[in-house]
C-alpha positions in Angstrom: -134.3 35.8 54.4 -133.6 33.8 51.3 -130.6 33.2 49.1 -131.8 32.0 45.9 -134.1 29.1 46.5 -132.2 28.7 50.0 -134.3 29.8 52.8 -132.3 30.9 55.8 -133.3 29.2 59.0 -132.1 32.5 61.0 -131.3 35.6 59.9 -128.1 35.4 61.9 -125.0 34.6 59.8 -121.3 33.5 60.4 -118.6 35.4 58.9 -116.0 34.0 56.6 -112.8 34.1 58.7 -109.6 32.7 57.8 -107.5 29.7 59.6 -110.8 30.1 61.7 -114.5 29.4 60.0 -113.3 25.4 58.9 -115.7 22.7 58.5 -116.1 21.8 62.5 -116.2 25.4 63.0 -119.2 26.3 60.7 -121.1 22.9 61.7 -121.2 23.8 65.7 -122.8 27.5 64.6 -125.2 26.3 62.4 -126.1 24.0 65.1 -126.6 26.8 67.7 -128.4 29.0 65.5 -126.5 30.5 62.4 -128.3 30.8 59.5 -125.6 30.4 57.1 -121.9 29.8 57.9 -119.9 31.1 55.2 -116.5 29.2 54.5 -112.9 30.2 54.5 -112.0 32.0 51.8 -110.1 29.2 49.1 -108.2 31.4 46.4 -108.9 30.8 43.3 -105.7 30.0 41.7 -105.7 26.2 40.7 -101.8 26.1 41.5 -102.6 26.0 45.3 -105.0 23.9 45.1 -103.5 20.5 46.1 -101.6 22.1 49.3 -103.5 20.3 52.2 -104.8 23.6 53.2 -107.0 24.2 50.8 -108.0 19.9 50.0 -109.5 20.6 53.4 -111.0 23.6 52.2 -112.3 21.9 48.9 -114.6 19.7 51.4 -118.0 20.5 51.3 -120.1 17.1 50.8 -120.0 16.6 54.5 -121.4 20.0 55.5 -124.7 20.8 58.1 -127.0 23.5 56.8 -126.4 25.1 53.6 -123.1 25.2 52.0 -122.0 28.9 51.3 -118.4 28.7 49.7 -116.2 31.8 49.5 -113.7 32.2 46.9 -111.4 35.0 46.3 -109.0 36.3 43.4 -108.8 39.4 40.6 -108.8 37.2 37.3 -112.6 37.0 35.6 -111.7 33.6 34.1 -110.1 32.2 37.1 -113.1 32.9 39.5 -115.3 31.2 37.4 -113.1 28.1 37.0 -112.8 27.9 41.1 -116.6 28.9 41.1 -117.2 25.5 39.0 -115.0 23.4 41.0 -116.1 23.8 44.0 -120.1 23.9 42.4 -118.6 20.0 41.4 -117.2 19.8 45.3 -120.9 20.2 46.6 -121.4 24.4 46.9 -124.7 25.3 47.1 -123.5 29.1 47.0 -120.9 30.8 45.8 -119.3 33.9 47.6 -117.2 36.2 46.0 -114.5 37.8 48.3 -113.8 41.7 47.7 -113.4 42.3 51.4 -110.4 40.6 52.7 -108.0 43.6 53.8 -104.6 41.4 53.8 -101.7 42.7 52.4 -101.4 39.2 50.4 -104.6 39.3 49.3 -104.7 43.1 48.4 -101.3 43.0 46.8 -102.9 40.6 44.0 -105.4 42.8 43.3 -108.0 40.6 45.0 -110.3 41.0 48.5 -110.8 44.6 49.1 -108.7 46.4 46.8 -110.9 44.9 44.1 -113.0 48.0 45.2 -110.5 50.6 43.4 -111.4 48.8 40.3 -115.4 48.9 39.6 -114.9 47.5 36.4 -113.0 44.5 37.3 -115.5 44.5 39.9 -118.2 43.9 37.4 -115.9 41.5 35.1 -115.5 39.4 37.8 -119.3 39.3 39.0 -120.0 38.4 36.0 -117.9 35.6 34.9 -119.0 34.0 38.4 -122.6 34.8 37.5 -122.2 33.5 34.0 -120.2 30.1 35.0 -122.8 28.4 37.5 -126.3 27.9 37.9 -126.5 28.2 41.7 -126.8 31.9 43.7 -123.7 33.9 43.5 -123.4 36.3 46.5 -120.7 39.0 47.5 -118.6 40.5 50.2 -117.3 44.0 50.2 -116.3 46.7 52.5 -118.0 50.3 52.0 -114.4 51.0 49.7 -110.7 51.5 50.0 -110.3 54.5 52.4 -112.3 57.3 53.9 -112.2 59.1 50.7 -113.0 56.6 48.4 -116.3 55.2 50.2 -117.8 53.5 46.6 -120.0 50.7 48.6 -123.4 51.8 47.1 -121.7 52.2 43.3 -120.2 48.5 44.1 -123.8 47.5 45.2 -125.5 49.0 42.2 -123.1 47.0 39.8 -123.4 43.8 42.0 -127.3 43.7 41.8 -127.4 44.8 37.9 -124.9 41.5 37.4 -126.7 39.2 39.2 -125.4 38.8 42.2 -128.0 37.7 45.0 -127.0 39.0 48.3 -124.4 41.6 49.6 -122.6 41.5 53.0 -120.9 44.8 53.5 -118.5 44.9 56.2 -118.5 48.8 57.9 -114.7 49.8 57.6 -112.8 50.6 54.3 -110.1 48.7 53.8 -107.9 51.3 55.2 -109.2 50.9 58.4 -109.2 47.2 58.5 -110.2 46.3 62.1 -109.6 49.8 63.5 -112.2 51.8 65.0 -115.7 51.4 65.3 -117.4 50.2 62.2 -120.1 52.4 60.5 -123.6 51.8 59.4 -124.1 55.0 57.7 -123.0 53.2 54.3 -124.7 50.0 54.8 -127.7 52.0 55.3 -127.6 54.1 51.8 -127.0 50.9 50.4 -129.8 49.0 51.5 -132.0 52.2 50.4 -129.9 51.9 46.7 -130.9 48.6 46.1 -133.4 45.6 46.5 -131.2 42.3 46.5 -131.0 41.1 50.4 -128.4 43.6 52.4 -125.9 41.6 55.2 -124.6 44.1 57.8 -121.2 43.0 59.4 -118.6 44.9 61.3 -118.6 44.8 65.3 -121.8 43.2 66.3 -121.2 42.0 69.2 -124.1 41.7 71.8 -128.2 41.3 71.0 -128.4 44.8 71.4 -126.0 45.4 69.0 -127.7 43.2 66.4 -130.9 44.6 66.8 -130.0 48.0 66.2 -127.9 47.6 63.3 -130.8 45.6 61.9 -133.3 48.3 62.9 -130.7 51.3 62.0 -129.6 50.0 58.5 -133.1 47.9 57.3 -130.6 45.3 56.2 -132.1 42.0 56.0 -129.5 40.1 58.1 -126.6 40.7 60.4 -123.1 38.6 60.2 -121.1 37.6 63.2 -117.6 37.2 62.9 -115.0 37.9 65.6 -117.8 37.9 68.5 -118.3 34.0 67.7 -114.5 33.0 68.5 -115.0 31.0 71.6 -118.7 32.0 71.8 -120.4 29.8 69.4 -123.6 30.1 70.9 -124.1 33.9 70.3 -126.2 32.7 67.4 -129.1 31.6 69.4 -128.9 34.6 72.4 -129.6 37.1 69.2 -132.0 35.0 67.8 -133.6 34.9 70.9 -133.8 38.6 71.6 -134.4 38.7 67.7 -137.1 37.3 68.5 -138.6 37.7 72.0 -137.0 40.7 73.0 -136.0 38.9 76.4 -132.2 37.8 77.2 -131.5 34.3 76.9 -130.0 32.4 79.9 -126.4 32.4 79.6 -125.2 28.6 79.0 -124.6 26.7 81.7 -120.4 26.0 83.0 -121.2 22.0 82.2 -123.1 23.2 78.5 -120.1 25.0 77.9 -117.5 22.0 79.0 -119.8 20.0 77.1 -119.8 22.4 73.9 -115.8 23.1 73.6 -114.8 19.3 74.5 -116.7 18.2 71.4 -115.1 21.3 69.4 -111.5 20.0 70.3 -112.7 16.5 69.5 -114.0 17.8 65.9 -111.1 19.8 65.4 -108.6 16.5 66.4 -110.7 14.4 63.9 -110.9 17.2 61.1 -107.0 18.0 61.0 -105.5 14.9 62.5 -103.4 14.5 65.3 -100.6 17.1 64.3 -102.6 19.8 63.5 -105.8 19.3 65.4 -103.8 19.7 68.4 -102.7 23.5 67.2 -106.0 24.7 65.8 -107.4 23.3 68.8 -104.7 25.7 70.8 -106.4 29.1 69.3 -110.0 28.1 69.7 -109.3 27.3 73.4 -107.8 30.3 74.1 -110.9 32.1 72.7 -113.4 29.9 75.1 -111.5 30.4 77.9 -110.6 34.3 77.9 -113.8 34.6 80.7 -112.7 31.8 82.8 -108.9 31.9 82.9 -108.0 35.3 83.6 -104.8 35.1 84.4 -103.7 32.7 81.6 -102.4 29.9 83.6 -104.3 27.2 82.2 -103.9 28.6 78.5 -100.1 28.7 78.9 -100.1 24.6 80.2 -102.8 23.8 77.4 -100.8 25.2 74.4 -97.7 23.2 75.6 -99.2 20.1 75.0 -98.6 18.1 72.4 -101.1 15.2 72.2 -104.9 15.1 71.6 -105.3 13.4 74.9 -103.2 15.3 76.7 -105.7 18.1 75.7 -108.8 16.6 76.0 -107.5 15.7 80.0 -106.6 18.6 80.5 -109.9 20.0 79.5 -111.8 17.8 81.9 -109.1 17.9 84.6 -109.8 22.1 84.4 -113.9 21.3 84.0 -114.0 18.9 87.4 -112.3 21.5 89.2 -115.0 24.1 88.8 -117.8 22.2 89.3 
């Protein structure tokens, strides 16, 4: 699949998650097999801008594979600005979020209840469009609730304004993380138009993946809550992608190996304060198979230093091999 003139090395992606998808986050996917990794959403209202949330955010120079920015707000002019600025911050793509379903967000008129508003929809597609000369892609949900299901309508006025890819997420808004997710809609959409289609929405095993690709024709799948604490779920679907075969499941010293350097990323990214709490949630996501009954998750988030984690990490790896 390509973006633009961006050709994807996989036609696996990584979701944009907030608090979750940072820099150290997106690097270690792209390095086990994503083929993009889209960034936290950063709003688009300057006045936040200089809270050290969203400097960090603003960082993109330093980035492995290519550099897929999200941005998020309901004012045409404002969008474009923060589409610009971050173009300036090193963006090779620009990602417009309309399928956040956050109160916060929502209550703005921005993420997914920009879908009750096809025209702002299209103001605001085009502005982006308009403002920068690099691809320009969007994220939706199939619309705001069961009865108002507008995803192919959103995907009609997304490809006639330029936009270059569409990741449809298969819940409305309503639902937000409810349920099963549907392909029905990403399906029709694919068939409405002929810009590359990204299905999203509980993809969680290679078998998974390859029927959604197979049942919807879209042109990529995007993994989001499957890859906390399983970064290398990128390769086992390119691999069945690919081979049809099951990939060996990594090793218990690959996988010491993989989440010691995340902490260690995560410590050097944030600093020592809050390295040591981001590195809290990611831990707890690695270690749901191995440490069933919690005990080692309820030690590890009382710790307050990065070394304290990092020996507690190998203490806990020595012990099981």
């Amino acid at each position: 699949m390509k973006i633009g003139p961006y050709q994807l090395a996989s036609n696996v992606m990584l979701a944009p998650m907030a608090g979750i998808t940072d820099q150290p986050f997106r690097q270690l996917c792209c390095s086990l097999g994503a083929g993009l990794a889209v960034s936290e959403m950063l709003s688009a209202n300057p006045k936040v801008w200089k809270t050290e949330k969203s400097k960090r955010r603003l960082l993109h120079s330093a980035e492995a594979g290519i550099r897929s920015v999200q941005i998020a707000g309901s004012d045409p002019e404002e969008m474009a600005y923060a589409a610009q600025v971050n173009v300036e911050h090193g963006a090779q793509i620009i990602d417009i979020n309309m399928g956040c379903p956050a109160k916060k967000v929502n209550k703005k008129l921005a993420g997914s209840a920009l879908l009750k508003e096809p025209s702002q929809v299209e103001a605001i597609v085009k502005a982006v469009v308009n403002a920068v000369d690099i691809p320009v892609t969007l994220k939706i949900r199939t619309g705001w609730c069961e009865n108002t299901r507008n995803g192919v309508e959103i995907a009609k006025i997304a490809e006639g304004n330029g936009i270059q890819s569409l990741a449809v997420h298969g819940r409305t808004r309503c639902d937000f993380y409810k349920g099963d997710a549907e392909y029905d809609t990403i399906k029709a959409i694919k068939k409405a138009i002929t810009i590359p289609v990204v299905a999203n929405g509980d993809i969680s095993s290679v078998e998974t993946a390859e029927h959604v690709l197979s049942y919807t024709g879209a042109d990529a799948i995007m993994i989001g809550r499957a890859a906390q604490g399983r970064p290398w779920i990128f390769r086992e679907m390119n691999h069945f992608l690919e081979t049809g075969t099951h990939m060996s499941a990594p090793s218990m010293e690959e996988i010491r190996s993989i989440l010691i350097g995340h902490v260690k990323e995560l410590h050097k990214f944030y600093g020592d304060f809050m390295g040591v709490r981001f590195a809290r949630k990611h831990v707890s996501w690695y270690m749901q198979a191995h440490d069933q009954d919690k005990a080692f998750r309820s030690i590890f988030n009382a710790l307050e230093s990065t070394n304290e984690q990092l020996d507690a990490l190998n203490l806990y790896f020595d012990k099981l091999t």
